[in-house]
C-alpha positions in Angstrom: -6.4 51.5 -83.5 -7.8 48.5 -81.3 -8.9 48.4 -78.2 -5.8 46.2 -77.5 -2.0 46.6 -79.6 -2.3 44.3 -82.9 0.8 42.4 -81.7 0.4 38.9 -81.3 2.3 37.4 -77.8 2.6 34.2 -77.0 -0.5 32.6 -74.9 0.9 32.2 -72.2 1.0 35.9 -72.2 -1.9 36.3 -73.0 -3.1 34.0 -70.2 -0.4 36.1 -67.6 -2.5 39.6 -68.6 -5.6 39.2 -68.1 -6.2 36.4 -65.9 -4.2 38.6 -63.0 -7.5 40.7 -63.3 -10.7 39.1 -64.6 -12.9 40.9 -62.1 -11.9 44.3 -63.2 -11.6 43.3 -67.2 -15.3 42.3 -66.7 -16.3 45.5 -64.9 -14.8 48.3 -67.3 -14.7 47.0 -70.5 -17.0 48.2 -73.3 -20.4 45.7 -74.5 -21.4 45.4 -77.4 -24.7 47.3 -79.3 -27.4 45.5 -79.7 -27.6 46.9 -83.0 -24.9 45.1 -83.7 -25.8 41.3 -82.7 -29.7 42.6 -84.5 -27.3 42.8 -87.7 -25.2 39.8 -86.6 -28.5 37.6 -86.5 -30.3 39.3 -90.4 -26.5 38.6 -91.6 -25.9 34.8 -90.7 -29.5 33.5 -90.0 -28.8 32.8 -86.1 -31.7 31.9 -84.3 -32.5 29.5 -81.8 -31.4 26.4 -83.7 -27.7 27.8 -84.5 -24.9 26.0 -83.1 -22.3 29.0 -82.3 -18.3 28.3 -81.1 -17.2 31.8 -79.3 -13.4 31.8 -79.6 -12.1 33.8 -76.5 -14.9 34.0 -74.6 -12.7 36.5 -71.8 -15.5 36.7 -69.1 -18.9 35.8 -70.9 -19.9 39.1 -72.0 -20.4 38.7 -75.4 -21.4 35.1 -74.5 -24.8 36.0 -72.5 -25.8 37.8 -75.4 -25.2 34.6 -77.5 -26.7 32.6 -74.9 -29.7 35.3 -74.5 -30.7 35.2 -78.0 -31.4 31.6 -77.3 -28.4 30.0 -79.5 -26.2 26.7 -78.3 -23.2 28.6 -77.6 -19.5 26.5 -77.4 -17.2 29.0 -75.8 -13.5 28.5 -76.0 -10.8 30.3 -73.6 -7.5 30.3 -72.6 -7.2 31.8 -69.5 -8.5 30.2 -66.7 -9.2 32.8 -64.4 -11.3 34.3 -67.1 -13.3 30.9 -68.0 -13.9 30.3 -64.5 -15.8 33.8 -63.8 -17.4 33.4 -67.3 -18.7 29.5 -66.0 -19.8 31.3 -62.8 -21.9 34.4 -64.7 -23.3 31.7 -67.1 -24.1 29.0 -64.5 -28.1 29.7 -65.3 -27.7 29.0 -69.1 -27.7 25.4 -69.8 -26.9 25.8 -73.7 -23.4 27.1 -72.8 -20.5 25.5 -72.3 -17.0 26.7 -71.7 -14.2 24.8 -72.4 -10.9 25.6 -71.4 -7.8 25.7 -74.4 -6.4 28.0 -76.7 -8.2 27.7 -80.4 -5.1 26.7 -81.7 -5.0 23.6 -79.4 -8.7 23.0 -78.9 -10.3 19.9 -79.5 -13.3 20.1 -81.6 -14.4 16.3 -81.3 -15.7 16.3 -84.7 -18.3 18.9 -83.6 -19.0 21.9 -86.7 -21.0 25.3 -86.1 -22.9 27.1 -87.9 -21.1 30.7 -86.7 -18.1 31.3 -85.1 -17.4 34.4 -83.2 -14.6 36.4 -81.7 -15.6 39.5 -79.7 -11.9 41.5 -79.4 -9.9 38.2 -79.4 -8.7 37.2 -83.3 -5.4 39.1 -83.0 -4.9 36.5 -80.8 -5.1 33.6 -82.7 -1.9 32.1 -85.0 -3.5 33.3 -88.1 -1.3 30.2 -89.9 -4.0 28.0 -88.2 -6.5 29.7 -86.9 -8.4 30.9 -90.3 -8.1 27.1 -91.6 -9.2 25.6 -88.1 -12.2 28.3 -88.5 -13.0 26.9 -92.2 -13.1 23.3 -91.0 -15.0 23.3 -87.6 -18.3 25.7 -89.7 -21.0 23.7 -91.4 -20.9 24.1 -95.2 -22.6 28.0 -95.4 -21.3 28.8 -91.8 -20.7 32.5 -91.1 -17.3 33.9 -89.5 -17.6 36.9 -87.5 -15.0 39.4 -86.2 -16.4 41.6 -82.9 -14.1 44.7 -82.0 -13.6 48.4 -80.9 -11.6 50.5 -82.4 -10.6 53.7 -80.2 -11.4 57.2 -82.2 -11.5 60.9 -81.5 -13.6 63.5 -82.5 -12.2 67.1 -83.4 -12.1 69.9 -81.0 -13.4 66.9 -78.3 -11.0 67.2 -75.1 -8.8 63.4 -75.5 -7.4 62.2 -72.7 -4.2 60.9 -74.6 -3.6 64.2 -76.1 -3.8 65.7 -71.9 -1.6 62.6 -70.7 1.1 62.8 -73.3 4.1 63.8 -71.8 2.9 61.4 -68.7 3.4 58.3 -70.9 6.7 59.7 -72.1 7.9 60.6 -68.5 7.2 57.3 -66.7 7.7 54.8 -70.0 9.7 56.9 -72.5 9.7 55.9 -76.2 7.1 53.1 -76.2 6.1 52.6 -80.0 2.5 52.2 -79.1 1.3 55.3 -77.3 -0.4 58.0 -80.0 -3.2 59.4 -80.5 -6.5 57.3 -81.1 -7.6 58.1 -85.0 -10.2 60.6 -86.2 -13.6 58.6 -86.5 -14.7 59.9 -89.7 -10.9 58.3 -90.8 -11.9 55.1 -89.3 -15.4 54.8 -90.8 -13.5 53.9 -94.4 -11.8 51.2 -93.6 -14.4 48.8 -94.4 -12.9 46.7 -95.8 -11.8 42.7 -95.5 -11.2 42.0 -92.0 -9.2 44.9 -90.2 -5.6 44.3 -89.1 -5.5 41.0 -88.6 -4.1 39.2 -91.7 -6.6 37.7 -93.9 -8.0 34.2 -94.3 -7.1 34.3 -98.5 -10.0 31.8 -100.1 -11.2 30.3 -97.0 -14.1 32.2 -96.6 -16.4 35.0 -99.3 -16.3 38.9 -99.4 -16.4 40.5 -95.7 -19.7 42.9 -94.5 -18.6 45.6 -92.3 -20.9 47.4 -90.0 -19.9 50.8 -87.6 -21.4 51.1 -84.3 -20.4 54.5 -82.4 -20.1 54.1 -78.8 -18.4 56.1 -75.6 -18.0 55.3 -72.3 -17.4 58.1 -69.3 -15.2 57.8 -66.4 -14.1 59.7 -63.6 -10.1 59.4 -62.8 -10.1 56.4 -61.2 -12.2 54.8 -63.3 -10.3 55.7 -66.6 -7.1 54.6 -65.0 -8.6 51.3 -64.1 -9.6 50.4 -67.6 -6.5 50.8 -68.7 -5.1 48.5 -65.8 -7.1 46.1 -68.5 -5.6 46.6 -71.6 -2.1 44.5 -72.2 -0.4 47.4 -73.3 -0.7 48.4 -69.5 -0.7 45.2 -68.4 2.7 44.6 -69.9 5.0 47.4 -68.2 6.4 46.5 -64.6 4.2 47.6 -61.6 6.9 50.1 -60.8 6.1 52.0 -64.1 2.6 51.0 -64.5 0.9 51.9 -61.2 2.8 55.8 -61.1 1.9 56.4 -64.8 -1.8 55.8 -63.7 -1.8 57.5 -60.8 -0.4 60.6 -62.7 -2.9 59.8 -65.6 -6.4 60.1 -62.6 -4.9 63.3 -61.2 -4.6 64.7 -64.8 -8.1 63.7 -65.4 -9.0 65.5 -61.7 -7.1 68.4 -62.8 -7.5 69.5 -66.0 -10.3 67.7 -67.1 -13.0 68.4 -64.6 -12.6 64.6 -63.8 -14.5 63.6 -66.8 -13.0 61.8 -69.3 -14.3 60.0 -72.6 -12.9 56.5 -74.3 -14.9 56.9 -77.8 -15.4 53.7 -80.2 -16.3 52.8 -83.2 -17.5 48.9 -82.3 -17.2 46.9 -85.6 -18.5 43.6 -86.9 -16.9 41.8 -90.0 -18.4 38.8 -91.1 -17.7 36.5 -93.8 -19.3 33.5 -94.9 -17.3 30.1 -95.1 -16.1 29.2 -99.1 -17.2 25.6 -100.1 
């Protein structure tokens, strides 16, 4: 249903996919509304004086909204291809730092926030550590939020996944996570705890979840490279990879009218820390 599959590889997997293309992840993947960080800010009380930690800051995106909206922002990341474009796109906001280490690993110096956010980068995170790690770095009342897409369809809209089908079953047969993206109004009731990462039991109160419909348009190219940035493409072998999207563009061209939609539901979950 996400953006990305909900599996969980190791990080130096995660650093592997998506430091090999930092340039493009920053080009074709979605924002955020600013609905979304209006609602983020009524929810939590972040204003100027907030402390935030961003966990998985990819390449600032989310950040220079963060940093935009005047907050001291903390950014933690992995990879360091993607930190070092994030430091370069930042390099005019003084309030941000980027620091370099998995969440897990990360060493907080005795430092506490008042919110902690993860734009699409949670499932991620060892949730055997990450949710207490959360608990312990916020400042009594500290707010936890969740950023995310989840990937929808509309009936009787044309979906590129329904058109590219039998591509993804020529080129990489039996892969488990092809399908079809869900129907939105489906989508729109799961609103509930904290999606499909597993839950943080008593470490923080009752989740708010908000909806935010989105779409992005692409020609053929342009759908085939965002998917060069998601790790489920990422993953295969160039050999299978790089046909399957060249068959996926000339699909778009030809049956499509070279126009093809990636529809979203963006979602925010927050929670705020348990005393």
């Amino acid at each position: 249903m996400t953006d990305d599959p909900q599996t969980r590889p190791n990080h130096l997997d995660l650093g592997r996919v998506f430091n090999e293309v930092p340039e493009l992840y920053d080009r074709v993947r979605p924002g955020y509304p600013d609905e979304l960080f209006a609602d983020l800010g009524a929810i939590t009380g972040m204003d100027r004086r907030s402390s935030v930690l961003e966990v998985g800051c990819g390449t600032g995106q989310t950040t220079r909204t963060l940093a935009t909206l005047g907050c001291s922002v903390t950014a933690v990341e992995p990879g360091a291809g993607m930190a070092a474009l994030a430091r370069r796109r930042l390099a005019s906001f003084p309030d941000v730092d980027i620091e370099g280490s998995t969440f897990e690993e990360w060493d907080d110096r005795g430092r506490r926030f008042d919110v902690l956010v993860a734009a699409q980068s949670w499932h991620w995170v060892d949730p055997s550590i990450g949710w207490q790690r959360a608990h312990d770095v916020l400042s009594p009342g500290g707010w936890m939020a969740l950023l995310g897409h989840v990937v929808v369809r509309r009936p009787g809209e044309p979906e590129v996944y329904a058109e590219t089908a039998d591509l993804h079953e020529r080129f990489c047969p039996g892969n488990p996570d092809w399908g079809h993206p869900p129907l939105e109004e489906e989508v729109r009731t799961t609103d509930e705890g904290w999606g499909l990462v597993d839950g943080p039991g008593g470490l923080f109160g009752p989740t708010i979840v908000r909806w935010y419909p989105t779409v992005q348009w692409f020609d053929g190219d342009g759908f085939t490279d965002h998917l060069r940035s998601l790790s489920l493409f990422r993953r295969l072998d160039r050999d299978v990879r790089e046909p399957l999207l060249d068959a996926i563009a000339e699909r778009i061209r030809s049956r499509m009218g070279d126009r093809a939609s990636r529809r979203y539901l963006s979602v925010l979950r927050v929670g705020q820390r348990a005393e």
